[in-house]
VOGU-3710 file (C-alpha; in Angstrom, 3 decimals, decimal comma):
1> xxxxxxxxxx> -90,603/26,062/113,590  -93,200/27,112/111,028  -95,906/28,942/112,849  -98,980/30,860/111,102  -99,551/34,138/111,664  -103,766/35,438/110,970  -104,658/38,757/109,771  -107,421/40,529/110,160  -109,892/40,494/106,969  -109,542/44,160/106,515
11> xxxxxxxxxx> -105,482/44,413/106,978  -105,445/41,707/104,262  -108,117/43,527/102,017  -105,482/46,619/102,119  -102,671/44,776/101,773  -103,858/42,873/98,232  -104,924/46,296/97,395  -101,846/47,898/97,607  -99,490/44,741/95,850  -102,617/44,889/93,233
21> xxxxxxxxxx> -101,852/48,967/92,705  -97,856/48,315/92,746  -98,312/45,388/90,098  -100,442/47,966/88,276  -98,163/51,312/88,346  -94,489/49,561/88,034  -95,174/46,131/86,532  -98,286/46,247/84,332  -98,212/49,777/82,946  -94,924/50,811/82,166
31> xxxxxxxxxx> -94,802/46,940/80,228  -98,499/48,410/78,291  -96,473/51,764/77,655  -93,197/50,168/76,392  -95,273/47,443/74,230  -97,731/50,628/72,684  -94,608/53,436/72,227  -92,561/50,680/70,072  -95,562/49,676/67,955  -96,154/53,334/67,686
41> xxxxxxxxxx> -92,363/53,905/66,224  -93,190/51,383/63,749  -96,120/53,192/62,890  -94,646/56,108/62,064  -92,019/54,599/59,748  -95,016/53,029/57,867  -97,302/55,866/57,307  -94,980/58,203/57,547  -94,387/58,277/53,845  -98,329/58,223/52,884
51> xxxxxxxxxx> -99,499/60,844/54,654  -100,217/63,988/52,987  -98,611/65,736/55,966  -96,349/64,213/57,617  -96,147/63,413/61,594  -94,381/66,318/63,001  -91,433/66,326/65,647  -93,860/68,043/68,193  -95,805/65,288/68,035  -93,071/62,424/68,620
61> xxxxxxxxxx> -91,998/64,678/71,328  -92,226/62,660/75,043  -95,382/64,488/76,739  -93,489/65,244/79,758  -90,926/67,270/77,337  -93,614/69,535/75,953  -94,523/69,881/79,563  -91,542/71,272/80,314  -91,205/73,248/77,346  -94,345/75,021/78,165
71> xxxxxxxxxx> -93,315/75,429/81,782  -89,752/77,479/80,947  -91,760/79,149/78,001  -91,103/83,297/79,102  -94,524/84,221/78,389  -96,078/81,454/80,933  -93,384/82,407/83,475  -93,915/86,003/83,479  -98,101/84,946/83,457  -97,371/83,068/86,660
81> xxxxxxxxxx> -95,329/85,708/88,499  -98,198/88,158/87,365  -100,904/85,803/88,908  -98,580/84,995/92,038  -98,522/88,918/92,452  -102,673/89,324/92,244  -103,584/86,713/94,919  -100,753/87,570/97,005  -98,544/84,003/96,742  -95,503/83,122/96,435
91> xxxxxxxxxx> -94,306/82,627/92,859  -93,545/78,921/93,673  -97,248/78,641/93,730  -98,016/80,141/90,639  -95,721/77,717/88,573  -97,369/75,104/90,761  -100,614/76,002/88,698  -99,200/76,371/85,451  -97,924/72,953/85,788  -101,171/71,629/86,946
101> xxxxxxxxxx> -102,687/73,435/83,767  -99,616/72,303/81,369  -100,752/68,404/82,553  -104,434/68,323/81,734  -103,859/70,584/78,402  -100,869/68,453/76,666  -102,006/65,256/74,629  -99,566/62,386/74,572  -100,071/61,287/70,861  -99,433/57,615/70,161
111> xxxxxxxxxx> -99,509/56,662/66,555  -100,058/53,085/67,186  -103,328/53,886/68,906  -104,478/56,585/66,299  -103,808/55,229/63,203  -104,335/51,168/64,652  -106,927/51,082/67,397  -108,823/54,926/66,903  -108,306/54,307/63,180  -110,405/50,985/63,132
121> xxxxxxxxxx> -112,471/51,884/66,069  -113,632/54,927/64,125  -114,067/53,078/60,698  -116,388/50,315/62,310  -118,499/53,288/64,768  -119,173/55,674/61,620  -119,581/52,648/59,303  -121,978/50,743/61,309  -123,772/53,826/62,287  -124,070/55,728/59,033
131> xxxxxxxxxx> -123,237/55,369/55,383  -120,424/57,768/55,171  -119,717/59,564/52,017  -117,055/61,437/51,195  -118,891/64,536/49,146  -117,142/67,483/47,270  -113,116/67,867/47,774  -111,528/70,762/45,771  -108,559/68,552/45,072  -107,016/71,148/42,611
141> xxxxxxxxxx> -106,500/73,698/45,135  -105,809/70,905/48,212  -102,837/69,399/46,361  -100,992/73,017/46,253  -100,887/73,280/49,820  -97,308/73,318/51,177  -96,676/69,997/52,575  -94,864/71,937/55,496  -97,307/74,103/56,532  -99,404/74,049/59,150
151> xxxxxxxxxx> -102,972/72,817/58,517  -106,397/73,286/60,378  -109,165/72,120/59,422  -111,848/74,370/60,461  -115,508/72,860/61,033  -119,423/72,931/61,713  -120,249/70,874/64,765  -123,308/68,826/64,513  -122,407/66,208/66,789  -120,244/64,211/68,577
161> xxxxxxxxxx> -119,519/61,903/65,663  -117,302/64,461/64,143  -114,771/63,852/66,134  -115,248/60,311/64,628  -116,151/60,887/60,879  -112,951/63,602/59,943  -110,284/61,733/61,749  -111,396/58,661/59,798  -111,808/60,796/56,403  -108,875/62,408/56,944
171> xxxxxxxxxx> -106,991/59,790/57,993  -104,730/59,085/54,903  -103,518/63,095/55,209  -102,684/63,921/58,647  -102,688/62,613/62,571  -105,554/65,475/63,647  -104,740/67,317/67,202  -108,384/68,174/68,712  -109,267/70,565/70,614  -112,036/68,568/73,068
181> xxxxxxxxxx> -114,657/69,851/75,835  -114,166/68,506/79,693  -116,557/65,790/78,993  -113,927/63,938/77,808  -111,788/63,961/80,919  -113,391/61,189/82,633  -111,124/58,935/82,873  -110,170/55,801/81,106  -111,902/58,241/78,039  -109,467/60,990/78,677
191> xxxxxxxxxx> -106,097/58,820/78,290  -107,122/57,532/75,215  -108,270/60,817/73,691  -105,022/62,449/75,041  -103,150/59,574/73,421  -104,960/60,158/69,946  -103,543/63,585/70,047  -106,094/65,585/71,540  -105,764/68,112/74,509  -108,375/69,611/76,734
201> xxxxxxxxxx> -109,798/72,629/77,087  -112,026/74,658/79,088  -114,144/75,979/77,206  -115,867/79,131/79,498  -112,884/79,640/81,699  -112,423/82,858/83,577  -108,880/82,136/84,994  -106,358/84,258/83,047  -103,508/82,178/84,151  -105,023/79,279/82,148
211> xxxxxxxxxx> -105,930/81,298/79,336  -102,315/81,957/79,080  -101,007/78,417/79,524  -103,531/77,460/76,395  -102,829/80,319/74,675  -99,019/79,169/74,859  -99,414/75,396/73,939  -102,078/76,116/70,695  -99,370/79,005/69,373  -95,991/76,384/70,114
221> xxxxxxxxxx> -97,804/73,865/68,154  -99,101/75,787/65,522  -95,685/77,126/65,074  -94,277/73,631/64,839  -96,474/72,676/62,241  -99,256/70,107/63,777  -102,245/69,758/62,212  -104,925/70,907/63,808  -109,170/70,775/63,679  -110,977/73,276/65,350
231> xxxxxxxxxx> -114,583/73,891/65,578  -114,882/77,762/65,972  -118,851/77,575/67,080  -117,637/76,489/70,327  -120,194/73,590/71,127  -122,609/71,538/69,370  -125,553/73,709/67,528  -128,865/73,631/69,771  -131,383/74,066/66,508  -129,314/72,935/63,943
241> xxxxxxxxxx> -128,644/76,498/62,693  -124,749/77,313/62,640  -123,605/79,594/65,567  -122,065/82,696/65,919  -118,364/81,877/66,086  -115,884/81,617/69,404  -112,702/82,876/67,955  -110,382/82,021/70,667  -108,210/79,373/69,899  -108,157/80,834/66,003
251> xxxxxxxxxx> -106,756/83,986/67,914  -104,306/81,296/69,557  -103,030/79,549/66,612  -102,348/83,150/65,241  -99,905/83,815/67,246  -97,891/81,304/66,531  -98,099/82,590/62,823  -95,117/84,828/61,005  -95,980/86,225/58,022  -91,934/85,945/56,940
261> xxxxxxxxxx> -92,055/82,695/59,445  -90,872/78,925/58,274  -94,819/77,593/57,995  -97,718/79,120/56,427  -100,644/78,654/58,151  -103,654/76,935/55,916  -107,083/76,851/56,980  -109,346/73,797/55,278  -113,111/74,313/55,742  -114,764/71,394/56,299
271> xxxxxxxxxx> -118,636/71,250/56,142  -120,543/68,016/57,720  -124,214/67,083/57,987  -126,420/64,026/58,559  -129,353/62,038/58,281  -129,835/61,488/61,914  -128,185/62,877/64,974  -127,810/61,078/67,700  -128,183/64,144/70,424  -130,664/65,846/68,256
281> xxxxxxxxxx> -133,552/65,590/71,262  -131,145/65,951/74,260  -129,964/69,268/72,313  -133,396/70,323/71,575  -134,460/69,787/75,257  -131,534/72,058/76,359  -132,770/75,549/74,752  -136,579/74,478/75,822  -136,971/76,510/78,957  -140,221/75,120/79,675
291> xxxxxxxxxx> -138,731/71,542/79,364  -137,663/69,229/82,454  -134,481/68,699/82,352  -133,490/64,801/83,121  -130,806/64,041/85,492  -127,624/62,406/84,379  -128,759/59,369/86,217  -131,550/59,472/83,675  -129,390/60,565/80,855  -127,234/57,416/81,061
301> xxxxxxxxxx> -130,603/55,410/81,433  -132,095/56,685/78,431  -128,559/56,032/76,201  -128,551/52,509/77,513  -132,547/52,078/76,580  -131,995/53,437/73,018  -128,906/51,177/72,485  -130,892/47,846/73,675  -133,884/49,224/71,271  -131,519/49,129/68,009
311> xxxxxxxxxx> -129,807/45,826/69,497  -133,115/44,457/69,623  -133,779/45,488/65,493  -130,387/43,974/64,875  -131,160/41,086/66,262  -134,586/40,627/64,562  -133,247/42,047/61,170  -135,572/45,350/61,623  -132,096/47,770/62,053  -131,332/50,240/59,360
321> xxxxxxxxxx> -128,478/52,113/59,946  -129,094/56,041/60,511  -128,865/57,030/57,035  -126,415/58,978/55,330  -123,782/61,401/57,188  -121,303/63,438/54,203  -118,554/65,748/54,615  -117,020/67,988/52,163  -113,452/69,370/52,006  -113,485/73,301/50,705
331> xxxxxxxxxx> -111,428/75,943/49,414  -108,091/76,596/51,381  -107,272/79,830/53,008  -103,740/80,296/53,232  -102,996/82,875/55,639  -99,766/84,352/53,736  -102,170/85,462/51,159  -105,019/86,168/53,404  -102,669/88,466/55,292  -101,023/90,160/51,757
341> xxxxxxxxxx> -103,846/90,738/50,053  -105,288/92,641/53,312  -102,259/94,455/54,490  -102,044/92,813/57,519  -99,722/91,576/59,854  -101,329/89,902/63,134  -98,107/89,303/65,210  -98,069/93,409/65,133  -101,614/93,629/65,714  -103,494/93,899/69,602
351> xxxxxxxxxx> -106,351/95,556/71,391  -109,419/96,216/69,791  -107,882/96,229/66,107  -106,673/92,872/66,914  -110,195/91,699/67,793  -111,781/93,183/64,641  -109,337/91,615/62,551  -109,691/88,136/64,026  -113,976/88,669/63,809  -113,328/89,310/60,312
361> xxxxxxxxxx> -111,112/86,701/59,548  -113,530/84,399/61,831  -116,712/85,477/59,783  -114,454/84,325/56,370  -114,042/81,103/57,854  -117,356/80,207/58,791  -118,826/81,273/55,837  -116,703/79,197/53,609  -117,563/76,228/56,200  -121,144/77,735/55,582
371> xxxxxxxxxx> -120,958/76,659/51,744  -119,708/73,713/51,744  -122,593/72,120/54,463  -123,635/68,911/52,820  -127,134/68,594/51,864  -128,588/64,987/52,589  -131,329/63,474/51,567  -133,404/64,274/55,482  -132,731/68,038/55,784  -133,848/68,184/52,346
381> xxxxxxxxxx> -137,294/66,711/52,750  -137,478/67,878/56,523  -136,976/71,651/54,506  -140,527/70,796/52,799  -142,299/69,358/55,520  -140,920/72,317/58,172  -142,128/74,743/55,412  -145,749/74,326/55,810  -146,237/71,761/58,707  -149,959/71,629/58,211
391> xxxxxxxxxx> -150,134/70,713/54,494  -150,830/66,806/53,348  -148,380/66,614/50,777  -148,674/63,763/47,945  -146,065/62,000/47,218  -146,183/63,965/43,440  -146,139/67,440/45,378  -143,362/66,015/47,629  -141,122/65,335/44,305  -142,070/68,547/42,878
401> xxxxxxxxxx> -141,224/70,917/45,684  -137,917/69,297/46,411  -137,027/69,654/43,095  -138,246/73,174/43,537  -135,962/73,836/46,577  -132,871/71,427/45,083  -133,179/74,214/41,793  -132,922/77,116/44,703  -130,122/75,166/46,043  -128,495/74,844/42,727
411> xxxxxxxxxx> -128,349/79,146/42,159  -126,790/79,607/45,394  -124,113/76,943/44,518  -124,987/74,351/47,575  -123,073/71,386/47,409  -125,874/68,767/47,364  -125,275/65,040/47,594  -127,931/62,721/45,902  -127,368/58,987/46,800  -126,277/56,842/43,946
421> xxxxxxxxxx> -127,054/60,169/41,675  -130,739/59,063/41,495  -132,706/61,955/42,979  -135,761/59,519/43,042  -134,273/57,189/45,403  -133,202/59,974/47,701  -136,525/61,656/48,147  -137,677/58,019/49,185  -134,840/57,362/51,547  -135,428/61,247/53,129
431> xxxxxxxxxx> -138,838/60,017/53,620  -138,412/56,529/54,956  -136,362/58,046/57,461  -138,541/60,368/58,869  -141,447/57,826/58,341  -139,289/55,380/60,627  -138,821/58,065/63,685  -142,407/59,253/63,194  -141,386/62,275/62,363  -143,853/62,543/59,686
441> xxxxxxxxxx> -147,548/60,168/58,935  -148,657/58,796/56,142  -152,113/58,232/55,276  -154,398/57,423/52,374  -151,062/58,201/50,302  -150,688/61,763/51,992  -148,028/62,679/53,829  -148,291/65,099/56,893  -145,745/66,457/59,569  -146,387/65,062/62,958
451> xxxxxxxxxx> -147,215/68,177/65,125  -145,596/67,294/68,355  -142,236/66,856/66,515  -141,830/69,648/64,650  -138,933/70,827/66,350  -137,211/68,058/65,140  -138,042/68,638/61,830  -137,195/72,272/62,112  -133,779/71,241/63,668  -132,550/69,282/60,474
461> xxxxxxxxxx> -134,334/72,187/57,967  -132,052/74,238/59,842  -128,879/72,372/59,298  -129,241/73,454/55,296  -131,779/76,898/55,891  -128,457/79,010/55,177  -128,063/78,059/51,946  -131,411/79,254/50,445  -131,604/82,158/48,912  -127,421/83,083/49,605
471> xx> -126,698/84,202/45,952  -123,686/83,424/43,484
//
């Protein structure tokens, strides 16, 4: 006989919870990761043979592979035994943390989601945000690159939106492999950025044992020809001047460089700027010592406040997008040659010569990255009005001293881009914009800074001050 059997609310509550988290980890997701890894295959066989440089094998390798590969690598053994030996553990415990190290560092790169999903995803963001323009390429010197070598792109960091704007620009030459900060392992961000290619690092870490484990996975992949994009000033700039670089992971990739090896090793600068950055006041705030700091409760409240203001200037046809963002694709440095014509050899260099070299190298990078900074039609009129904040300029003097400053610009070789090659209607969209944020006031046909906001000003006059005045 049928009989029925009650349960108490909260035995039932954990029961559907668990059958909900078993249909989740051995029904649901291993059918998502099947259905995404054989789209991904097909992927590859379609842009395989349009990309500049090709998908590697690294980075069709299964993650849990390269994993393992790291884990048996020599160097991270004898690393572990070493930090087993200084806290007095067993070596079991050691290899315990390198594997807990190997998992958050190694990406899982999908094509189907990079070049389908982060591909389009990226398009629409940087579309709908900016106009993006695609500035100065040195094409001639581009197209020699080896197709087999390894390639890193090396860039300024003005924002997040990088991330965004040279995966989608350089979409058609490689899958990019990102080095990204731990505010991107919150997770459901952090499988999806791992599954784009990217993998995670810390950036002010103290523990050598995870140094080593980095150290390992940047040189293996390097050496197996993945293209890379670094940004050597180690976070986003505070003032909109370019920082002093953070040469680790450029020490990294290095050693998985041989001068006599299979690969060369080819570093592209890249130079980026904008009209508008989203952070630029949160980034101010953080170097003002005097300034309150707002919680991240407050943080997240402010993001959601300034995306219902724009919705609300879509919606009443008052939005403009943010202006122009522009990013220009330099000179490449080949290492091979960097190397020869220097003498040097860095898999036989260490200690403090090592460190020299790399600063030099480092300070060659980031000064071709330097040159190639786009300027946009904002930092070029924010130059004027940051110059002498308590002038009323005319809109005649306005035209005249850009011009002035666009003629400096010219001597030092700056790569400028003027919107549809009319330098009229780019000194009127510079102005609209900061007209729009009250950055600036206009009055009786003068046009003055606005005093409590001249460190925003300042910040994008910054973003182009390097280029004054640098010389042929």
């Amino acid at each position: 006989m049928a009989e029925t059997i009650a349960l108490p609310l909260w035995l039932l509550c954990i029961v559907s919870a668990l059958a909900a988290w078993a249909a989740y980890d051995k029904l649901l997701m291993p059918a998502l990761r099947w259905f995404i890894s054989s789209r991904g295959e097909n992927v590859i066989d379609e842009v395989g043979t349009r990309l500049r440089i090709g998908i590697r094998p690294w980075q069709r390798t299964k993650r849990q592979a390269l994993i393992h590969r790291l884990l048996t690598d020599p160097k991270v053994q004898q690393a572990a035994e070493d930090y087993a030996k200084q806290k007095n553990l067993p070596v079991q415990a050691g290899l315990h943390a390198v594997e807990r190290y190997a998992r958050e560092i190694v990406p899982a790169f999908n094509a189907y989601l990079y070049f389908r999903i982060g591909y389009w995803i990226g398009r629409k963001v940087a579309q709908g945000l900016y106009r993006v323009r695609l500035g100065y390429v040195d094409t001639k010197n581009l197209s020699r690159v080896d197709p087999n070598a390894t390639v890193v792109f090396v860039m300024n960091h003005r924002s997040n939106m990088d991330y965004i704007l040279a995966a989608y620009l350089a979409a058609d030459q490689a899958a990019l492999s990102y080095a990204v900060g731990e505010w991107a392992r919150l997770w459901p961000l952090s499988a999806l950025i791992r599954s784009m290619g990217a993998y995670f690092v810390r950036r002010n870490s103290k523990d050598e044992l995870y140094r080593r484990v980095l150290e390992r996975y940047i040189a293996m992949a390097t050496e197996a020809g993945v293209p890379q994009a670094v940004f050597p000033e180690g976070g986003l700039s505070r003032d909109g001047l370019m920082r002093e670089p953070r040469l680790g992971v450029i020490d990294y990739m290095l050693r998985g460089f041989h001068l006599e090896g299979e690969r060369d090793l080819v570093y592209v600068p890249l130079g980026v700027n904008y009209d508008r950055v989203l952070e630029d006041r949160t980034l101010l705030l953080s170097i003002d010592p005097d300034a309150r700091k707002p919680s991240r409760f407050w943080a997240i409240w402010n993001t959601l406040g300034f995306a219902v203001q724009n919705l609300r200037l879509m919606l009443n046809s008052d939005w403009h997008r943010f202006g122009y963002a522009c990013v220009n694709f330099g000179s490449p440095v080949s290492m091979r040659a960097y190397c020869k014509e220097r003498g040097i050899d860095f898999s036989r260099l260490s200690g403090g010569e090592r460190k020299e070299r790399i600063s030099e190298l480092g300070r060659h990078l980031m000064g071709a990255v330097g040159r190639i900074v786009p300027v946009v039609p904002v930092p070029l009129m924010a130059s004027v009005f940051a110059r002498d904040p308590e002038k009323a300029w005319s809109e005649l003097e306005l035209k005249a001293e850009a011009e002035r400053m666009l003629d400096a610009l010219d001597a030092s070789r700056a790569v400028v881009y003027v919107p549809r090659r009319d330098f009229d209607y780019a000194m009127r969209v510079g102005l609209r914009m900061l007209l729009l944020r009250r950055l600036i006031e206009e009055k009786d046909g003068l046009y003055r800074a606005v005093a409590r906001d001249l460190p925003v000003l300042r910040y994008y006059a910054n973003s182009i001050a390097h280029l004054f005045n640098r010389g042929s």
